[in-house]
C-alpha positions as CSV (number, residue, x, y, z in Angstrom):
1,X,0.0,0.0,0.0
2,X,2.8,2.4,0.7
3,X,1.6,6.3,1.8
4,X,4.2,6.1,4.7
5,X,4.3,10.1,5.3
6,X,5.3,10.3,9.2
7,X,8.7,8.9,8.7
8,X,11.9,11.5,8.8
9,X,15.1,11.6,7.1
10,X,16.9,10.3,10.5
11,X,13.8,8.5,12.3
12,X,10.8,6.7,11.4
13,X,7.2,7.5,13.3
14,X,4.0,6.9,13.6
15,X,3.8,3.0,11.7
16,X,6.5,4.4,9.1
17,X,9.8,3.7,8.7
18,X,11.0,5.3,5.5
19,X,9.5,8.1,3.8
20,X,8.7,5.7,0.5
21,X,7.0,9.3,-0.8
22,X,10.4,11.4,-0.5
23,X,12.2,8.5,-1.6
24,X,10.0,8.3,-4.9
25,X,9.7,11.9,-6.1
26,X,13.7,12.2,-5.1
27,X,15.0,9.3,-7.4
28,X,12.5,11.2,-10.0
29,X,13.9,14.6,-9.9
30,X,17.5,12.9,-9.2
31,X,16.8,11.1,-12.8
32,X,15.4,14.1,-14.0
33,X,12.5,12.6,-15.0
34,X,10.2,15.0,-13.2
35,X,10.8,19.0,-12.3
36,X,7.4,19.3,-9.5
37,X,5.6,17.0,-7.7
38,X,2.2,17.8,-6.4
39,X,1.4,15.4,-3.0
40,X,-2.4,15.1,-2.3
41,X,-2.3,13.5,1.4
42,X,-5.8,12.5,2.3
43,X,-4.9,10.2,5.3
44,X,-6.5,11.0,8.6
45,X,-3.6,12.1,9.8
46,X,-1.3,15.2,8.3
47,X,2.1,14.0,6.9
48,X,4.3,15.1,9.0
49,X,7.3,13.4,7.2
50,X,6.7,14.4,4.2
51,X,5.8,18.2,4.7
52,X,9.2,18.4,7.2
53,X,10.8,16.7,4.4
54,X,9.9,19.4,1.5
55,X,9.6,22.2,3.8
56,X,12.3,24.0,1.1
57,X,11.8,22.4,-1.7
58,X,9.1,24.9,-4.2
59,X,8.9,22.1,-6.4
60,X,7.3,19.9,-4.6
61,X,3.9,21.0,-3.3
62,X,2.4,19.5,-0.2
63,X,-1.3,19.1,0.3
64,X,-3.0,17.6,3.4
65,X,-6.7,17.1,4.7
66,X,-6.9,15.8,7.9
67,X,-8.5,15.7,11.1
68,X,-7.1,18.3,12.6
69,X,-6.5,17.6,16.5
70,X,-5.2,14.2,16.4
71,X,-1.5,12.9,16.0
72,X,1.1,14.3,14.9
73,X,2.1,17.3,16.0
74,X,1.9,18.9,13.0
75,X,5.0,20.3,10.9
76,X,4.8,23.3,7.9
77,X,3.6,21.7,4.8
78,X,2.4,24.4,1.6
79,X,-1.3,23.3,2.5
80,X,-3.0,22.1,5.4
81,X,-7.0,21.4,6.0
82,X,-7.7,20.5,9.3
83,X,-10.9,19.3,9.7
84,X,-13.1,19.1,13.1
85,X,-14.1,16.0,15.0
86,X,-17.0,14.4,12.7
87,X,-16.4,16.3,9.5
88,X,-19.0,14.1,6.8
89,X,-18.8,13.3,3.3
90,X,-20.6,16.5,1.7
91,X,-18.1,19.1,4.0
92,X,-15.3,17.2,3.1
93,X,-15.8,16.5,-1.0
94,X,-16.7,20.2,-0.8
95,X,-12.9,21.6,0.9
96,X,-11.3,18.7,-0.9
97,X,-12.1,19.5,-4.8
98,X,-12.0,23.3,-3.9
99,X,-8.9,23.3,-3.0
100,X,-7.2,20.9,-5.4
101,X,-8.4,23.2,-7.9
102,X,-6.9,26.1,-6.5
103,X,-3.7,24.6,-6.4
104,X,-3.7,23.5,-9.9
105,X,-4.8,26.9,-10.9
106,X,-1.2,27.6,-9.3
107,X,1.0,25.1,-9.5
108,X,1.4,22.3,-12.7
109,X,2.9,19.3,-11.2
110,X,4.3,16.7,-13.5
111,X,3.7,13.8,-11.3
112,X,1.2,13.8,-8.5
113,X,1.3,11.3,-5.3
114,X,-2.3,10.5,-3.9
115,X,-2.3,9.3,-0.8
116,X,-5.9,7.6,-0.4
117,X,-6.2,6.6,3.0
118,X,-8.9,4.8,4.3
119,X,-8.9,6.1,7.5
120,X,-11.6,9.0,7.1
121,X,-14.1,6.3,7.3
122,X,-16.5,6.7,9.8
123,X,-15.8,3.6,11.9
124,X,-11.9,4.1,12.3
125,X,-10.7,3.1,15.5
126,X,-7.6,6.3,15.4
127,X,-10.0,9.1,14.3
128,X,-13.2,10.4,14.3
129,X,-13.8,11.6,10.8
130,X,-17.2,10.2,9.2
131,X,-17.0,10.1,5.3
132,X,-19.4,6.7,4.6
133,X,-17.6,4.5,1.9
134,X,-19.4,6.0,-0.2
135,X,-17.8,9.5,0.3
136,X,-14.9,7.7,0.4
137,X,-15.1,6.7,-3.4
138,X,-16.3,9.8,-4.6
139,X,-12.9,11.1,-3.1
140,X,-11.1,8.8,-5.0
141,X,-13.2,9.1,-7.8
142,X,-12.7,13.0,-8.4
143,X,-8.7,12.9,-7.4
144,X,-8.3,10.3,-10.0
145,X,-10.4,11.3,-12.6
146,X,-9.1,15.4,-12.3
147,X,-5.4,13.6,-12.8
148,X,-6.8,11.6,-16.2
149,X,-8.5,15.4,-17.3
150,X,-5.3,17.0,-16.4
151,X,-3.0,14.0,-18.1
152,X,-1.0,14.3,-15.0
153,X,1.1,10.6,-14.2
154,X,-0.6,9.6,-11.0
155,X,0.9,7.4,-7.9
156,X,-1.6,6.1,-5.6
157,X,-0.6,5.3,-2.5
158,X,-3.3,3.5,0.0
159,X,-2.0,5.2,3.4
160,X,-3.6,4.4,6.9
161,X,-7.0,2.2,7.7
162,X,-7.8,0.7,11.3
163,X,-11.1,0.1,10.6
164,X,-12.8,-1.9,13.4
165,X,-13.9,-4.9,11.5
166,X,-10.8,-5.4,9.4
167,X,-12.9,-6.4,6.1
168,X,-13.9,-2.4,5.4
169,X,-10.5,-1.3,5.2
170,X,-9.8,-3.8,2.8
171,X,-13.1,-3.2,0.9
172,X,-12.2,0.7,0.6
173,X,-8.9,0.1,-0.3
174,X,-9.7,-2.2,-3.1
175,X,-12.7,0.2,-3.8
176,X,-9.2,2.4,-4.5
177,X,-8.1,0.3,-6.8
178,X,-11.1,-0.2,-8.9
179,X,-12.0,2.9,-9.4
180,X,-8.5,3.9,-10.8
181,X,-8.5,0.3,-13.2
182,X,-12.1,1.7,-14.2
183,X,-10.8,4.9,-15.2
184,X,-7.3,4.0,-16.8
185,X,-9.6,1.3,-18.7
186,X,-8.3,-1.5,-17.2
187,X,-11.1,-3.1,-14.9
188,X,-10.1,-5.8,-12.2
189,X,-10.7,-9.5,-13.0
């Protein structure tokens, strides 16, 4: 699944232990395959790796909706939404696809790194978001399908889900996956 945005340069945190994000949009620009990199973190949680990580860096844009009192102590990323305690699907979508567009109105990535957590769902044990599964693949839905419009490359990542029952964070995470085979044109056996 990958989406490991807590980990440091010198330490990992938070279930992370290397910044697989950093490591990925750094071996692109190092191979100059890439000039800017747009992350769009939708975990629960901000990514506090990450933004410490690209603090400096203007080419590399850093995005995160989260809930916003909840771990980590949060570090300077380009972009934070912190959302309250039982932010929904509609309030969510809403601050979500605003903003995206703003930043692309500013900033043309050529890569973009989606980090689709499942933890927003409403019965994750860590937070206390409550997008439905439903909201949940609108989300992915509209990130995925603005990348296609915008012929952007797109890495999904699958990030955080602790889920009570075990079998919804799958089910979103493969919901994840489907709807980006749906759209590339390549649907799931």
């Amino acid at each position: 699944g990958g989406g490991f945005h807590h980990a440091f340069p010198s330490r990992g945190e938070g279930f992370c232990y290397i910044n697989d994000v950093a490591v990925g949009i750094r071996r692109l620009k190092r191979d100059k395959l890439i000039e800017k990199a747009l992350i769009v973190d939708c975990d629960l949680h901000q990514g506090n790796g990450t933004a410490f990580i690209f603090q400096e860096d203007r080419s590399v844009f850093t995005f995160s909706i989260h809930q916003e009192n909840l771990y980590p102590v949060k570090e300077k990323s380009d972009l934070d939404i912190g959302l309250p305690d039982f932010t929904g699907d509609e309030e969510y979508l809403v601050k979500l696809s605003s903003t995206l567009l703003q930043i692309w109105r500013n900033f043309e990535p050529d890569v973009v790194y989606y980090l689709a957590g499942a933890d927003p769902y409403e019965d994750d044990q860590l937070g206390q978001l409550k997008l439905t599964k439903a909201g949940l693949k609108k989300r992915d839905n509209w990130v995925i399908s603005k990348c296609l419009e915008k012929k952007v490359p797109l890495v999904i990542l699958l990030a955080g889900g602790y889920a009570f029952r075990v079998e919804d964070t799958v089910d979103i995470h493969c919901h994840t996956c489907r709807i980006a085979t749906m759209l590339f044109g390549r649907p799931l056996p």
